[in-house]
C-alpha positions, -999 to +999 in steps of 0.1 A: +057+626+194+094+616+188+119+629+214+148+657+199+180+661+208+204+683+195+232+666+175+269+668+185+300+664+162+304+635+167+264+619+147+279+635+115+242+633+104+229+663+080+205+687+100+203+704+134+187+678+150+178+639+153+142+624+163+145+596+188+131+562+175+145+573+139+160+545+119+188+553+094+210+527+071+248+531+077+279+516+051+300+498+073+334+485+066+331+451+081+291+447+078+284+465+045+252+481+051+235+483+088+206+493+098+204+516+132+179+530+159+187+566+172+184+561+211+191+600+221+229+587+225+237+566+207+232+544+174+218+505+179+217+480+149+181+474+144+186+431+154+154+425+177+178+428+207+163+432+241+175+461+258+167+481+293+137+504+295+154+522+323+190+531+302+170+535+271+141+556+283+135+581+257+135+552+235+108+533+252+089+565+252+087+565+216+083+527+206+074+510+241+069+467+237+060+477+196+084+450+189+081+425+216+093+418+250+078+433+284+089+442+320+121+458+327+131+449+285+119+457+254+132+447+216+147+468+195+127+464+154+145+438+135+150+459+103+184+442+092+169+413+065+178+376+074+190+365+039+178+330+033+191+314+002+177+277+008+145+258+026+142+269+059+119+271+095+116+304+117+111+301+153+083+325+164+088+358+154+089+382+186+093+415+166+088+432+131+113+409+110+128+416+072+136+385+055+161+387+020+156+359-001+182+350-028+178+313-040+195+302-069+164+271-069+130+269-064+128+266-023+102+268+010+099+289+037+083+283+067+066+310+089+041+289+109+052+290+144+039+328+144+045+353+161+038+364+199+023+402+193-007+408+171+002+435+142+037+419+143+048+421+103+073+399+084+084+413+052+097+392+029+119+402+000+124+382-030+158+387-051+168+374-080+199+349-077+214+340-112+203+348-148+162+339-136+139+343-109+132+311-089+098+304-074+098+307-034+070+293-016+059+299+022+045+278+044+022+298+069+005+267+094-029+276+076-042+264+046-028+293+030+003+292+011+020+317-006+038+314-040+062+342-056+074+336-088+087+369-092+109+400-079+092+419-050+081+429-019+058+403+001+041+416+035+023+389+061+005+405+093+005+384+121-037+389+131-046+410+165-070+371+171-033+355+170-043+333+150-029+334+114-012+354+089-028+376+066-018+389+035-010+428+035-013+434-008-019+416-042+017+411-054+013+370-049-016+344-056-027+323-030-030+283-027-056+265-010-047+229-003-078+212+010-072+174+021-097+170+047-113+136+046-155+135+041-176+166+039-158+204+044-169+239+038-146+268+027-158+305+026-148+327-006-127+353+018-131+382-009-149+386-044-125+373-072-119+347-100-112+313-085-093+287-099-110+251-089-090+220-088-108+190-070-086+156-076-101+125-074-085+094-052-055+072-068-067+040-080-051+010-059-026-016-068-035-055-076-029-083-057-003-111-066-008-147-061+021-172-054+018-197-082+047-218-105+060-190-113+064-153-099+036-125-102+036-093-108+001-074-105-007-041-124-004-003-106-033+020-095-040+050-119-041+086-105-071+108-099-081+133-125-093+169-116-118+189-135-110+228-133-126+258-135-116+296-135-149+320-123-157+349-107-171+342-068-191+368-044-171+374-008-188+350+016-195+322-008-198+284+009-179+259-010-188+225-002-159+199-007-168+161-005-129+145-004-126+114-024-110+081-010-078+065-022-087+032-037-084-003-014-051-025-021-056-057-039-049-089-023-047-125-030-044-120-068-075-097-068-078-060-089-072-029-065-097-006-059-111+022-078-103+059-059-135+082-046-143+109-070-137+144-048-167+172-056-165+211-050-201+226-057-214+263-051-240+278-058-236+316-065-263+320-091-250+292-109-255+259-089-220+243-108-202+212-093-169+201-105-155+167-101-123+153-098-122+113-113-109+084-091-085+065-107-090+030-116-075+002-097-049-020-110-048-056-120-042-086-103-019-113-111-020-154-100-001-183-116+023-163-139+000-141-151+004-102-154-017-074-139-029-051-163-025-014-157-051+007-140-074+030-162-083+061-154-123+060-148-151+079-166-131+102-184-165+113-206-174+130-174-153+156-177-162+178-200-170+217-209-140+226-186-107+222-180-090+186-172-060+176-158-061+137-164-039+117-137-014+091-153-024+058-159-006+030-136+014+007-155+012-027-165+039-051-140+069-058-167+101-075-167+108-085-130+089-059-110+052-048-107+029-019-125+038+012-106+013+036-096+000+064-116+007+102-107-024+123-099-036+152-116-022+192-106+012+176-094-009+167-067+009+132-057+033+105-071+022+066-075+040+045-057+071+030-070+071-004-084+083-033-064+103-065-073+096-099-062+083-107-032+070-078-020+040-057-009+031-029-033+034+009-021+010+029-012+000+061-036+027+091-027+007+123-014-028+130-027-044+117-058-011+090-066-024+055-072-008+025-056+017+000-068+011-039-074+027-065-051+049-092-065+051-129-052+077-151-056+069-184-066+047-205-042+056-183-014+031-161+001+003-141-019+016-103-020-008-069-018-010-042-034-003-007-023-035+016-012-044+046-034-041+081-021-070+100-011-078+134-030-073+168-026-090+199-033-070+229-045-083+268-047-060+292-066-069+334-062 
Protein backbone atom coordinates (compact mmCIF):
# COMPACT_ATOMS: atom_id res chain seq x y z
CA UNK A 1 0.00 0.00 0.00
CA UNK A 2 1.28 3.59 -1.01
CA UNK A 3 2.71 5.64 1.88
CA UNK A 4 0.51 9.30 2.70
CA UNK A 5 1.67 12.26 3.69
CA UNK A 6 -0.09 15.28 4.28
CA UNK A 7 0.67 17.99 1.74
CA UNK A 8 2.17 21.40 2.65
CA UNK A 9 1.80 24.79 0.75
CA UNK A 10 4.27 24.58 -0.77
CA UNK A 11 3.10 20.79 -3.44
CA UNK A 12 0.25 23.19 -4.69
CA UNK A 13 -1.38 19.76 -5.73
CA UNK A 14 -5.34 19.55 -5.47
CA UNK A 15 -6.45 17.30 -2.43
CA UNK A 16 -5.47 16.77 1.19
CA UNK A 17 -3.07 14.41 0.63
CA UNK A 18 -0.33 12.71 -1.81
CA UNK A 19 0.40 8.87 -2.19
CA UNK A 20 4.13 8.07 -2.26
CA UNK A 21 5.25 6.40 -5.54
CA UNK A 22 2.57 8.66 -7.42
CA UNK A 23 3.65 10.02 -10.72
CA UNK A 24 2.21 13.36 -11.98
CA UNK A 25 3.23 15.43 -15.39
CA UNK A 26 4.32 19.07 -14.58
CA UNK A 27 4.59 22.21 -17.45
CA UNK A 28 7.88 23.52 -17.02
CA UNK A 29 9.20 26.70 -18.28
CA UNK A 30 12.54 25.47 -19.55
CA UNK A 31 11.60 21.62 -20.10
CA UNK A 32 7.90 21.93 -21.31
CA UNK A 33 6.33 19.05 -19.92
CA UNK A 34 8.09 16.70 -17.08
CA UNK A 35 7.24 13.88 -15.71
CA UNK A 36 7.79 13.43 -11.67
CA UNK A 37 7.79 10.69 -8.81
CA UNK A 38 6.36 11.85 -5.40
CA UNK A 39 9.10 10.70 -2.85
CA UNK A 40 7.25 11.93 0.55
CA UNK A 41 9.40 15.27 0.03
CA UNK A 42 9.99 15.99 -2.70
CA UNK A 43 9.28 15.73 -6.62
CA UNK A 44 11.94 13.68 -8.91
CA UNK A 45 11.79 13.64 -12.81
CA UNK A 46 10.94 10.16 -13.69
CA UNK A 47 14.71 9.69 -15.86
CA UNK A 48 15.80 6.07 -14.60
CA UNK A 49 18.20 7.80 -12.17
CA UNK A 50 19.67 5.73 -9.46
CA UNK A 51 19.02 7.13 -6.20
CA UNK A 52 19.74 5.98 -2.29
CA UNK A 53 17.35 3.48 -0.64
CA UNK A 54 18.31 4.90 2.69
CA UNK A 55 17.34 8.95 1.77
CA UNK A 56 14.43 7.69 -0.24
CA UNK A 57 13.04 5.02 2.00
CA UNK A 58 9.38 5.42 1.75
CA UNK A 59 9.98 5.43 -1.82
CA UNK A 60 11.77 2.10 -1.92
CA UNK A 61 8.92 0.86 0.19
CA UNK A 62 6.54 1.37 -2.47
CA UNK A 63 8.45 0.46 -5.76
CA UNK A 64 11.69 -1.36 -4.36
CA UNK A 65 14.43 -2.62 -7.58
CA UNK A 66 10.81 -2.43 -9.98
CA UNK A 67 12.88 -0.51 -12.22
CA UNK A 68 16.38 -1.78 -11.91
CA UNK A 69 19.37 -1.43 -9.85
CA UNK A 70 20.15 -3.31 -6.39
CA UNK A 71 22.07 -2.82 -3.07
CA UNK A 72 22.30 0.47 -1.43
CA UNK A 73 20.51 2.10 -5.15
CA UNK A 74 17.54 1.71 -6.87
CA UNK A 75 16.15 3.54 -10.33
CA UNK A 76 13.74 5.73 -10.44
CA UNK A 77 10.82 4.58 -13.71
CA UNK A 78 11.90 6.25 -16.82
CA UNK A 79 8.49 7.77 -17.72
CA UNK A 80 9.91 10.92 -19.63
CA UNK A 81 9.81 9.49 -23.58
CA UNK A 82 13.28 9.47 -25.42
CA UNK A 83 12.11 11.18 -28.80
CA UNK A 84 13.86 9.42 -31.62
CA UNK A 85 13.41 11.01 -34.95
CA UNK A 86 16.02 8.89 -37.06
CA UNK A 87 17.62 5.06 -37.07
CA UNK A 88 18.99 4.34 -33.90
CA UNK A 89 20.53 1.48 -31.20
CA UNK A 90 19.52 1.35 -27.31
CA UNK A 91 21.92 0.02 -24.94
CA UNK A 92 20.18 -2.44 -22.50
CA UNK A 93 17.26 -1.08 -21.01
CA UNK A 94 17.71 -1.19 -16.99
CA UNK A 95 14.16 0.16 -16.26
CA UNK A 96 10.56 0.71 -17.74
CA UNK A 97 11.45 3.08 -20.77
CA UNK A 98 8.91 5.41 -23.07
CA UNK A 99 10.24 5.96 -26.35
CA UNK A 100 8.56 9.11 -28.75
CA UNK A 101 9.00 8.57 -32.18
CA UNK A 102 8.63 11.47 -34.74
CA UNK A 103 10.34 10.57 -38.10
CA UNK A 104 9.76 12.63 -40.99
CA UNK A 105 11.12 9.08 -43.17
CA UNK A 106 10.67 5.70 -42.94
CA UNK A 107 13.52 4.59 -40.17
CA UNK A 108 14.75 1.43 -37.73
CA UNK A 109 14.92 1.01 -34.26
CA UNK A 110 16.94 -1.20 -32.50
CA UNK A 111 15.96 -2.81 -29.10
CA UNK A 112 18.02 -5.97 -29.08
CA UNK A 113 20.50 -5.58 -26.41
CA UNK A 114 17.44 -6.15 -23.88
CA UNK A 115 16.93 -5.46 -20.93
CA UNK A 116 18.45 -6.67 -17.44
CA UNK A 117 14.86 -7.34 -15.32
CA UNK A 118 12.25 -9.67 -16.62
CA UNK A 119 8.73 -7.70 -16.86
CA UNK A 120 10.87 -4.66 -17.85
CA UNK A 121 8.42 -2.77 -20.64
CA UNK A 122 9.45 -0.43 -23.46
CA UNK A 123 6.62 1.61 -24.80
CA UNK A 124 7.04 2.91 -27.84
CA UNK A 125 5.04 5.77 -29.29
CA UNK A 126 4.65 6.50 -32.85
CA UNK A 127 3.84 10.29 -33.98
CA UNK A 128 3.18 11.53 -36.96
CA UNK A 129 5.96 14.03 -38.38
CA UNK A 130 4.75 16.01 -41.50
CA UNK A 131 1.58 15.84 -43.60
CA UNK A 132 1.87 11.48 -43.42
CA UNK A 133 2.70 8.80 -41.20
CA UNK A 134 6.09 7.11 -41.92
CA UNK A 135 6.69 3.42 -41.39
CA UNK A 136 9.02 2.68 -38.20
CA UNK A 137 10.40 -0.61 -37.98
CA UNK A 138 12.12 -2.37 -34.77
CA UNK A 139 14.69 -4.54 -34.56
CA UNK A 140 14.30 -6.87 -31.51
CA UNK A 141 17.61 -9.58 -31.75
CA UNK A 142 14.97 -12.37 -32.57
CA UNK A 143 13.47 -13.23 -35.63
CA UNK A 144 10.72 -11.01 -34.79
CA UNK A 145 10.44 -7.64 -36.23
CA UNK A 146 7.99 -5.19 -35.67
CA UNK A 147 6.52 -2.88 -38.43
CA UNK A 148 4.14 0.33 -37.66
CA UNK A 149 2.77 1.98 -40.33
CA UNK A 150 0.49 3.90 -38.36
CA UNK A 151 -0.16 6.31 -35.25
CA UNK A 152 -0.13 4.46 -31.91
CA UNK A 153 0.84 3.03 -28.95
CA UNK A 154 3.36 -0.13 -29.24
CA UNK A 155 4.16 -2.18 -25.91
CA UNK A 156 7.32 -4.90 -25.97
CA UNK A 157 7.73 -7.01 -22.56
CA UNK A 158 11.07 -8.00 -21.87
CA UNK A 159 10.21 -12.15 -20.86
CA UNK A 160 10.67 -13.25 -17.04
CA UNK A 161 13.15 -16.37 -19.24
CA UNK A 162 15.30 -13.09 -20.27
CA UNK A 163 15.26 -14.14 -23.27
CA UNK A 164 13.20 -12.04 -25.84
CA UNK A 165 10.71 -9.53 -26.28
CA UNK A 166 7.20 -10.19 -26.57
CA UNK A 167 4.49 -8.31 -27.93
CA UNK A 168 1.90 -6.90 -25.25
CA UNK A 169 -1.36 -6.16 -27.98
CA UNK A 170 -2.42 -6.44 -31.78
CA UNK A 171 -1.85 -2.79 -32.91
CA UNK A 172 1.27 -4.10 -35.28
CA UNK A 173 1.89 -7.14 -37.63
CA UNK A 174 4.76 -9.13 -37.18
CA UNK A 175 7.67 -10.24 -39.67
CA UNK A 176 9.43 -13.42 -39.72
CA UNK A 177 12.65 -13.34 -41.54
CA UNK A 178 13.92 -16.93 -41.87
CA UNK A 179 17.44 -17.20 -43.63
CA UNK A 180 18.71 -20.25 -42.08
CA UNK A 181 20.63 -22.41 -44.48
CA UNK A 182 19.27 -26.30 -44.98
CA UNK A 183 16.38 -27.72 -43.08
CA UNK A 184 14.45 -25.42 -40.13
CA UNK A 185 11.30 -25.67 -38.14
CA UNK A 186 9.20 -22.76 -36.98
CA UNK A 187 6.14 -23.22 -34.55
CA UNK A 188 2.78 -21.18 -35.45
CA UNK A 189 2.97 -19.17 -31.83
CA UNK A 190 -0.94 -18.49 -31.87
CA UNK A 191 -3.92 -19.43 -34.19
CA UNK A 192 -4.19 -16.79 -37.05
CA UNK A 193 -3.93 -16.19 -40.91
CA UNK A 194 -0.44 -16.37 -42.11
CA UNK A 195 1.01 -14.76 -44.83
CA UNK A 196 3.76 -17.30 -46.59
CA UNK A 197 6.65 -15.90 -48.53
CA UNK A 198 9.39 -18.61 -49.30
CA UNK A 199 12.08 -16.99 -52.00
CA UNK A 200 13.99 -19.03 -53.97
CA UNK A 201 18.03 -18.49 -54.44
CA UNK A 202 19.40 -15.75 -57.01
CA UNK A 203 20.56 -17.22 -60.16
CA UNK A 204 24.57 -16.64 -60.55
CA UNK A 205 26.46 -14.57 -62.96
CA UNK A 206 28.49 -16.00 -66.18
CA UNK A 207 31.81 -16.23 -66.67
CA UNK A 208 33.97 -14.09 -69.22
CA UNK A 209 36.70 -15.40 -71.30
CA UNK A 210 39.75 -13.19 -72.42
CA UNK A 211 39.65 -13.36 -76.11
CA UNK A 212 40.40 -10.48 -79.17
CA UNK A 213 38.25 -8.56 -77.83
CA UNK A 214 36.70 -7.76 -74.30
CA UNK A 215 33.68 -9.91 -72.69
CA UNK A 216 31.09 -9.16 -70.96
CA UNK A 217 28.92 -12.23 -69.51
CA UNK A 218 25.11 -12.07 -68.65
CA UNK A 219 23.67 -11.40 -64.83
CA UNK A 220 21.91 -13.99 -62.51
CA UNK A 221 18.13 -13.69 -62.24
CA UNK A 222 16.36 -13.35 -58.80
CA UNK A 223 14.37 -15.91 -56.92
CA UNK A 224 10.66 -15.94 -57.16
CA UNK A 225 8.33 -16.59 -54.11
CA UNK A 226 5.02 -18.29 -54.15
CA UNK A 227 2.58 -16.80 -51.40
CA UNK A 228 -0.06 -17.78 -49.54
CA UNK A 229 -2.51 -16.16 -46.94
CA UNK A 230 -4.36 -19.09 -44.55
CA UNK A 231 -5.56 -19.60 -41.34
CA UNK A 232 -2.95 -21.93 -39.02
CA UNK A 233 -3.83 -23.78 -35.54
CA UNK A 234 -1.37 -22.44 -32.45
CA UNK A 235 1.41 -25.09 -32.31
CA UNK A 236 1.74 -25.75 -36.02
CA UNK A 237 5.44 -27.12 -37.32
CA UNK A 238 6.47 -25.34 -40.35
CA UNK A 239 9.18 -27.02 -42.10
CA UNK A 240 11.51 -24.64 -44.22
CA UNK A 241 14.08 -26.17 -46.60
CA UNK A 242 16.33 -22.79 -47.59
CA UNK A 243 17.32 -22.59 -51.10
CA UNK A 244 21.01 -21.99 -52.28
CA UNK A 245 22.25 -18.97 -54.24
CA UNK A 246 23.37 -20.17 -57.56
CA UNK A 247 27.49 -20.96 -58.24
CA UNK A 248 29.46 -18.04 -60.12
CA UNK A 249 30.43 -18.80 -63.68
CA UNK A 250 33.89 -19.02 -64.64
CA UNK A 251 36.15 -19.35 -67.57
CA UNK A 252 33.42 -18.16 -69.98
CA UNK A 253 30.85 -20.70 -68.54
CA UNK A 254 26.86 -19.95 -67.58
CA UNK A 255 26.34 -19.24 -63.75
CA UNK A 256 24.41 -21.37 -61.74
CA UNK A 257 20.83 -21.78 -61.26
CA UNK A 258 19.60 -20.69 -57.40
CA UNK A 259 18.01 -23.65 -54.92
CA UNK A 260 14.28 -23.42 -54.88
CA UNK A 261 13.31 -22.70 -50.88
CA UNK A 262 9.99 -24.91 -49.63
CA UNK A 263 7.70 -24.08 -46.60
CA UNK A 264 5.25 -27.16 -46.12
CA UNK A 265 2.60 -27.83 -43.22
CA UNK A 266 0.34 -29.89 -42.79
CA UNK A 267 -2.71 -28.65 -40.67
CA UNK A 268 -5.35 -30.69 -42.41
CA UNK A 269 -4.22 -29.60 -45.59
CA UNK A 270 -0.67 -31.06 -46.35
CA UNK A 271 0.18 -27.58 -48.74
CA UNK A 272 3.84 -26.77 -49.75
CA UNK A 273 4.72 -23.51 -51.30
CA UNK A 274 7.74 -22.91 -53.27
CA UNK A 275 9.85 -20.16 -53.89
CA UNK A 276 11.79 -20.48 -57.71
CA UNK A 277 15.59 -20.24 -57.97
CA UNK A 278 16.59 -17.95 -60.48
CA UNK A 279 18.32 -18.92 -63.52
CA UNK A 280 21.96 -18.32 -63.93
CA UNK A 281 23.36 -15.99 -66.34
CA UNK A 282 25.34 -16.36 -69.51
CA UNK A 283 28.78 -16.73 -70.27
CA UNK A 284 30.76 -14.80 -72.67
CA UNK A 285 34.31 -15.90 -74.62
CA UNK A 286 35.92 -14.25 -77.72
CA UNK A 287 33.68 -11.18 -78.01
CA UNK A 288 30.70 -12.65 -77.40
CA UNK A 289 27.82 -11.49 -74.99
CA UNK A 290 26.23 -13.35 -72.05
CA UNK A 291 22.71 -13.58 -72.31
CA UNK A 292 20.58 -12.66 -69.34
CA UNK A 293 19.45 -15.08 -66.72
CA UNK A 294 15.78 -16.41 -66.85
CA UNK A 295 13.83 -16.92 -64.19
CA UNK A 296 13.26 -20.85 -63.92
CA UNK A 297 9.96 -22.89 -64.01
CA UNK A 298 7.63 -20.14 -63.71
CA UNK A 299 4.51 -22.76 -64.66
CA UNK A 300 5.15 -23.97 -61.17
CA UNK A 301 3.73 -21.42 -59.57
CA UNK A 302 0.39 -21.45 -59.82
CA UNK A 303 -3.13 -21.30 -57.86
CA UNK A 304 -1.57 -18.69 -55.46
CA UNK A 305 0.05 -15.72 -55.20
CA UNK A 306 3.64 -14.94 -57.04
CA UNK A 307 6.06 -12.51 -56.63
CA UNK A 308 8.39 -13.15 -59.69
CA UNK A 309 12.16 -11.95 -59.05
CA UNK A 310 13.65 -9.71 -61.84
CA UNK A 311 15.37 -11.14 -64.59
CA UNK A 312 19.30 -10.37 -64.81
CA UNK A 313 20.22 -8.50 -67.67
CA UNK A 314 21.98 -9.14 -70.75
CA UNK A 315 26.00 -7.53 -70.48
CA UNK A 316 25.59 -4.24 -72.88
CA UNK A 317 27.72 -1.47 -73.89
CA UNK A 318 31.02 -1.67 -71.82
CA UNK A 319 29.88 -3.45 -68.68
CA UNK A 320 28.32 -6.81 -67.77
CA UNK A 321 24.45 -8.13 -67.20
CA UNK A 322 23.73 -7.14 -63.62
CA UNK A 323 22.00 -9.30 -61.42
CA UNK A 324 18.34 -9.65 -60.97
CA UNK A 325 16.44 -8.45 -57.74
CA UNK A 326 14.60 -11.15 -55.75
CA UNK A 327 11.06 -11.45 -55.09
CA UNK A 328 9.26 -9.59 -51.63
CA UNK A 329 12.18 -6.79 -51.74
CA UNK A 330 13.93 -9.56 -50.37
CA UNK A 331 17.58 -8.67 -51.96
CA UNK A 332 19.27 -6.53 -54.86
CA UNK A 333 21.45 -8.30 -57.73
CA UNK A 334 24.57 -7.29 -57.86
CA UNK A 335 25.69 -4.36 -59.72
CA UNK A 336 27.24 -4.67 -63.09
CA UNK A 337 30.89 -4.48 -63.49
CA UNK A 338 33.14 -2.92 -66.28
CA UNK A 339 36.07 -4.49 -67.81
CA UNK A 340 38.25 -6.49 -66.21
CA UNK A 341 36.59 -7.38 -63.37
CA UNK A 342 34.97 -10.16 -61.25
CA UNK A 343 31.21 -10.01 -61.15
CA UNK A 344 29.35 -9.22 -57.59
CA UNK A 345 27.84 -11.39 -55.66
CA UNK A 346 23.71 -11.25 -55.31
CA UNK A 347 22.99 -8.28 -52.53
CA UNK A 348 20.94 -9.83 -49.46
CA UNK A 349 18.68 -12.85 -50.01
CA UNK A 350 17.12 -14.02 -53.22
CA UNK A 351 19.47 -11.22 -55.57
CA UNK A 352 21.23 -12.93 -58.44
CA UNK A 353 24.81 -12.27 -59.18
CA UNK A 354 26.48 -10.07 -61.74
CA UNK A 355 28.72 -11.24 -64.86
CA UNK A 356 32.52 -10.67 -64.90
CA UNK A 357 34.11 -8.76 -67.69
CA UNK A 358 37.62 -9.52 -69.17
CA UNK A 359 39.63 -7.36 -70.97
CA UNK A 360 41.13 -8.56 -73.91
CA UNK A 361 43.56 -11.51 -73.70
CA UNK A 362 44.08 -10.81 -70.12
CA UNK A 363 42.75 -13.06 -67.56
CA UNK A 364 39.31 -15.04 -67.79
CA UNK A 365 36.90 -13.09 -65.15
CA UNK A 366 33.94 -14.80 -62.75
CA UNK A 367 30.94 -14.15 -62.19
CA UNK A 368 29.41 -13.07 -58.95
CA UNK A 369 27.56 -15.95 -56.73
CA UNK A 370 23.74 -15.84 -56.23
CA UNK A 371 22.19 -15.14 -52.92
CA UNK A 372 20.69 -17.77 -51.02
CA UNK A 373 16.83 -17.49 -50.03
CA UNK A 374 14.79 -16.55 -47.54
CA UNK A 375 11.65 -17.41 -45.91
CA UNK A 376 9.29 -14.69 -44.75
CA UNK A 377 6.10 -15.17 -42.25
CA UNK A 378 3.69 -12.21 -41.98
CA UNK A 379 0.78 -12.39 -38.88
Amino acid sequence: MAVKVKISEKDKVVGDVLSVGMIATFGDEDDGLVTSIYTGSEWLPCDGSAVSTETYKDLFTVIGYRFGKSGDDFNLPNANPTLVTDNHTFAAFVGDTVVAVKNASPITIDISAGAGKGGTRVTIIHQQSGESVQTLTITTGTNMTCVVASKGELVLVWDDDGKQWCLVGETVRMLEKITTAGLSEWITPFAAVYKLSPVGGGGGGGGANPGPLSTYAGGGAGGSSQQLSTYISAGTTLYITMGSGGSAGSSGGNGGNGGETLIAFDDGTSITLRGMGGGGGGGASNGNYGAGGIQRNNTDLVDMGVEIGTTGRSARGSSSGEGGNGACGAGRGGAAVSVGNNGRDGGDFGGGGSGGAAEGYGASKSGGAGAPGAAYIEY
